[in-house]
C-alpha positions, -999 to +999 in steps of 0.1 A: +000+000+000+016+036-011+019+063+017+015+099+012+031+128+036+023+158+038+043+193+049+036+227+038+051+258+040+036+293+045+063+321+033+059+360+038+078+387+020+109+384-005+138+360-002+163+379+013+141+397+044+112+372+042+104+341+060+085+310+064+070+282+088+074+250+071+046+226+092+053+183+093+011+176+090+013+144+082+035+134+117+021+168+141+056+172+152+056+205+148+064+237+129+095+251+120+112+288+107+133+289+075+150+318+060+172+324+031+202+335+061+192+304+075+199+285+042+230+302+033+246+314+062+242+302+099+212+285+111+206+303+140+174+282+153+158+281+120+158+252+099+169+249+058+155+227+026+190+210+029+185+202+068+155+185+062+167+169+032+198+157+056+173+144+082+153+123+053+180+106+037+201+100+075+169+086+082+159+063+049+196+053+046+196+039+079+167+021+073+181+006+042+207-006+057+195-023+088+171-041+065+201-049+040+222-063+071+192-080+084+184-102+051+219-109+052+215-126+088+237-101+104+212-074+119+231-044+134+224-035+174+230+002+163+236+021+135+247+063+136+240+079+104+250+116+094+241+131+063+256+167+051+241+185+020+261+213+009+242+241-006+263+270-027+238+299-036+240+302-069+244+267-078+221+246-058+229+216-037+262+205-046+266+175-025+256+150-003+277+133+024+270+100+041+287+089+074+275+058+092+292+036+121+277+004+128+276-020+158+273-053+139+280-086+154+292-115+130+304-091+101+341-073+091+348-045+081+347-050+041+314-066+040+298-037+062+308-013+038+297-036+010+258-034+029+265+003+031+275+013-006+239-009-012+221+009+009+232+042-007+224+028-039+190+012-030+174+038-005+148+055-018+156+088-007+191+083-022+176+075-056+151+103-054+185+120-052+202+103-078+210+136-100+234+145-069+268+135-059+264+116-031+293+103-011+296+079+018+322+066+048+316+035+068+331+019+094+326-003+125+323+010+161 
C-alpha cells in the first residue's frame, strides 16, 4: 500500500528579508522557521530545505541498511548515520555526504561497507536524489 506525507510551508515577504513556517502535518511534530540566512549562512534556530533533506536521507539510509544487514542474517544492534548536503547559492545543492558507524555482530569490516554502498544505492531517498553527488564513509564501532 503507497503512503502519502504531507508538509507545507507558509512564506511571507521576498527572499532575502522574508520568512516561512514549514509545518510536518502528516507526523504533528511541529512547525519550524526557514530563511534564506538560515539556508546560506548560519542557522541560528531556523531550519533549511537542505537540513531537512539531511534528516530524510540519514533517516531512509539507515533504514536501508539495517534491512540490507538483516536479510543478510547479520542485523546491526545500532547504527549512527549523518548526512551533510552542501548548498552553494548560486548553484544549488552540490553535494551529499553519508557517514554511518555500525555496531554489527558476526560481520568485518569490508562486508559492512559492501551493505552500506547498497544501501546508498538502494534507498529511496538516495535515488530520489540520484541527480546529486552523493558520497559515503563507513566503518565499525
Amino acid at each position: 500500500m503507497a503512503t502519502t506525507r504531507t508538509a507545507h510551508t507558509v512564506w511571507d515577504g521576498n527572499l532575502l528579508e522574508g520568512s516561512g513556517v514549514v509545518s510536518f502535518d502528516s507526523s504533528g511534530i511541529g512547525r519550524q522557521p526557514v530563511t534564506w540566512a538560515s539556508r546560506a549562512q548560519d542557522a541560528n534556530g531556523r531550519t533549511s530545505p537542505e537540513e531537512l533533506i539531511a534528516a530524510a536521507h540519514s533517516s531512509c539510509f539507515s533504514m536501508a541498511l539495517s534491512h540490507g544487514l538483516t536479510g543478510a542474517g547479520t542485523p546491526p544492534t545500532k547504527l549512527e548515520t549523518k548526512a551533510d548536503v552542501t548548498f552553494q547559492p548560486g548553484e544549488g545543492i552540490t553535494g551529499i555526504h553519508l557517514t554511518v558507524v555500525g555496531t554489527v555482530p558476526g560481520i568485518d569490516n569490508d562486508a559492512f561497507v559492501a551493505a552500506a554502498e547498497g544501501a546508498k544505492k538502494n534507498c529511496p531517498v538516495s535515488q530520489a536524489l540520484a541527480g546529486t553527488t552523493i558520497t559515503l564513509d563507513a566503518k565499525l564501532a
